[in-house]
C-alpha positions as CSV (number, residue, x, y, z in Angstrom):
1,X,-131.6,4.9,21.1
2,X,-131.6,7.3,23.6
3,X,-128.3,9.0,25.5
4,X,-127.9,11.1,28.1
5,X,-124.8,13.7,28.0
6,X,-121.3,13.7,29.7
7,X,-119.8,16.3,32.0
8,X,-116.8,16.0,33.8
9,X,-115.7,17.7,36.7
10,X,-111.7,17.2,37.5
11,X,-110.1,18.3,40.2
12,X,-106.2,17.8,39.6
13,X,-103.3,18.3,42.0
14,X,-101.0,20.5,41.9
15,X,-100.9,24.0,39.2
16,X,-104.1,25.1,37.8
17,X,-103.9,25.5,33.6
18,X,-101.4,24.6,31.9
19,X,-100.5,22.0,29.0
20,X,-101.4,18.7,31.6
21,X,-104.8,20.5,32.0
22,X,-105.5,21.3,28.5
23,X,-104.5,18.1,27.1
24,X,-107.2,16.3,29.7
25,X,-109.6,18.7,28.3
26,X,-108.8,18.0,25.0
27,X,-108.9,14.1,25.6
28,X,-112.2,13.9,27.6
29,X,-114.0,16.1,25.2
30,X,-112.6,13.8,22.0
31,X,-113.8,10.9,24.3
32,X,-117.3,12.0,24.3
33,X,-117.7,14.4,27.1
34,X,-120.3,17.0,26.7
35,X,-119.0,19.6,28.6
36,X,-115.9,20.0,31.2
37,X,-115.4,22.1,34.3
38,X,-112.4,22.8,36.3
39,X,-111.9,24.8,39.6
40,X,-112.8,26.9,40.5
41,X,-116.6,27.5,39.7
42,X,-119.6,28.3,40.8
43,X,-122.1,26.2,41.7
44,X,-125.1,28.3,39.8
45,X,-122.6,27.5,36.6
46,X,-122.4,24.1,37.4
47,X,-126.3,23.7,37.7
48,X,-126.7,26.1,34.3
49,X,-124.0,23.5,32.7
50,X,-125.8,20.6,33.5
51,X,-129.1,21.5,32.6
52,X,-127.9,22.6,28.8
53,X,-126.5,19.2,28.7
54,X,-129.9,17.5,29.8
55,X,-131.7,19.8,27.2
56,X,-129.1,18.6,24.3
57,X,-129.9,15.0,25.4
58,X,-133.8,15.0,26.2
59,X,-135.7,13.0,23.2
60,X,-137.1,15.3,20.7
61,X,-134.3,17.6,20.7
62,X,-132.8,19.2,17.4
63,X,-129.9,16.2,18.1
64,X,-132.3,13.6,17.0
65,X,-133.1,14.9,13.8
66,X,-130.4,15.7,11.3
67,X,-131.8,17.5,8.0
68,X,-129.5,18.9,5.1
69,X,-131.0,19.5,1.7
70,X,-133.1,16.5,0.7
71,X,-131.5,13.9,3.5
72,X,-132.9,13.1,6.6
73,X,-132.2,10.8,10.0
74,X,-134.2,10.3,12.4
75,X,-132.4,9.1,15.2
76,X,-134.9,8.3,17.8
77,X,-137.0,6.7,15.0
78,X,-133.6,5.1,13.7
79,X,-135.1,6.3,10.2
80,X,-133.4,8.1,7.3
81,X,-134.7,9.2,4.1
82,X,-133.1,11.0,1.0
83,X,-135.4,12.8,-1.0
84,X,-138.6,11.1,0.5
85,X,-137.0,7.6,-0.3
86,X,-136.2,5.4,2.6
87,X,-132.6,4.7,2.9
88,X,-131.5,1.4,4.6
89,X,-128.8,1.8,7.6
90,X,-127.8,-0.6,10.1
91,X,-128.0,-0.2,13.4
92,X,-124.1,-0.1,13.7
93,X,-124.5,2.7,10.5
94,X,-126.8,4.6,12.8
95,X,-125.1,4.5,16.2
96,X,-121.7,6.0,14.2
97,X,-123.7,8.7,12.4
98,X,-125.1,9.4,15.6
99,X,-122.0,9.3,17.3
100,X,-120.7,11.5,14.6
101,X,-123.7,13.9,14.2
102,X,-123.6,14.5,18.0
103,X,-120.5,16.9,17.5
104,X,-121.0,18.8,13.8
105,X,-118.1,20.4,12.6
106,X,-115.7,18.2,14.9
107,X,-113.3,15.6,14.3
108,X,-113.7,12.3,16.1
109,X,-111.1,10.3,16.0
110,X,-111.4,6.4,15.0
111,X,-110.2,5.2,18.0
112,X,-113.2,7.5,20.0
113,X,-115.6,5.6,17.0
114,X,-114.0,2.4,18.4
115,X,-114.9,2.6,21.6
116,X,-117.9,4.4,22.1
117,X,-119.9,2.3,19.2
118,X,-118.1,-0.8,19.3
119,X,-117.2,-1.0,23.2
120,X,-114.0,-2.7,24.5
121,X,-113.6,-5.0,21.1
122,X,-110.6,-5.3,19.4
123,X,-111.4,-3.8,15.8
124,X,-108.6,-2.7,13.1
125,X,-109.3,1.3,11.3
126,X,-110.2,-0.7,8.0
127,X,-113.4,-2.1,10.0
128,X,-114.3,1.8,11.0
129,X,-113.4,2.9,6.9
130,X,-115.3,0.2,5.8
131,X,-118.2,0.9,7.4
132,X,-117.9,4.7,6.9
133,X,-117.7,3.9,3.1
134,X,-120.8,2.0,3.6
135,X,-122.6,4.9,5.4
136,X,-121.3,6.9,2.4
137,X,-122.9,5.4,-0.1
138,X,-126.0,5.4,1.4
139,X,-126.2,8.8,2.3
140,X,-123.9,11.0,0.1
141,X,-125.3,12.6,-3.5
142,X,-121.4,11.6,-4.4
143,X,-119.8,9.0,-2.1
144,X,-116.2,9.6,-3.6
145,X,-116.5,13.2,-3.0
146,X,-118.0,13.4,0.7
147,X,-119.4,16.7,1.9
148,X,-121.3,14.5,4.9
149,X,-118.9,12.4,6.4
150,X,-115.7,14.1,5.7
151,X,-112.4,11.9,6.5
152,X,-109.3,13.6,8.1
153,X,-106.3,11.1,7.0
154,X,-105.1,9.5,9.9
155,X,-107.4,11.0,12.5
156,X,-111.0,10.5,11.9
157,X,-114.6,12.2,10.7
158,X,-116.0,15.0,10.8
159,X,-119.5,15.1,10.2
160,X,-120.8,18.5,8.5
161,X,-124.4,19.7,9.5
């Protein structure tokens, strides 16, 4: 399961900054973006920008490996382990952890989970916190008390790295 990274380049009409232009930052960067550049910029920083986001997405990168104490996912191998011991995850588990681990330390909301791991469905939150609960179990020493997948009511997940 390979990806490539996201950078947007806006160019908006009218006044430069503002709350219009933050809030688009805010929203592309929730919605998966990797990076985002406004004018005015050079192009040697637009070349360096794009290239650290080909390096975060080339195969073999830290991104495809998670490791905290004794769990581990593999994420090109699509292979997880906690303390040696295989754990089972679906491949929907997998593309939301991945989804998740992609941003450590960040929330992402459940409609962002929605759309980038389900597509254009139409899916309620409860089939997001159900499978999060799922994921949970599997991977957390204490699934009631998460220190992996944290929930932010309301909101979304954070995953902690």
């Amino acid at each position: 399961m390979n990806s490539i990274g996201a950078s947007l380049l806006h160019s908006r009409r009218g006044r430069a900054g503002g709350d219009a232009c933050r809030a688009d930052k805010v929203r592309a960067l929730e919605l998966g973006a990797d990076d985002y550049v406004t004018k005015l910029f050079g192009l040697q920083e637009l070349v360096a920008r794009l290239r650290a986001v080909m390096r975060r997405a080339e195969p073999g990168s830290a991104a495809d490996v998670y490791e905290r104490k004794d769990l581990r996912i593999d994420f090109t191998r699509l292979e997880a382990t906690r303390a040696g011991r295989p754990i089972s995850l679906t491949p929907t588990e997998l593309r939301i952890l991945r989804r998740l681990a992609r941003r450590p330390g960040q929330v992402v909301t459940i409609e962002a989970l929605q759309d980038q791991v389900w597509g254009k469905a139409y899916l309620t939150d409860r089939v997001v916190y159900t499978h999060i609960n799922n994921i949970r179990k599997k991977i957390e020493t204490r699934p009631h008390k998460p220190r992996v997948l944290v929930g932010i009511r309301g909101v979304g997940y954070r995953f902690e790295g």
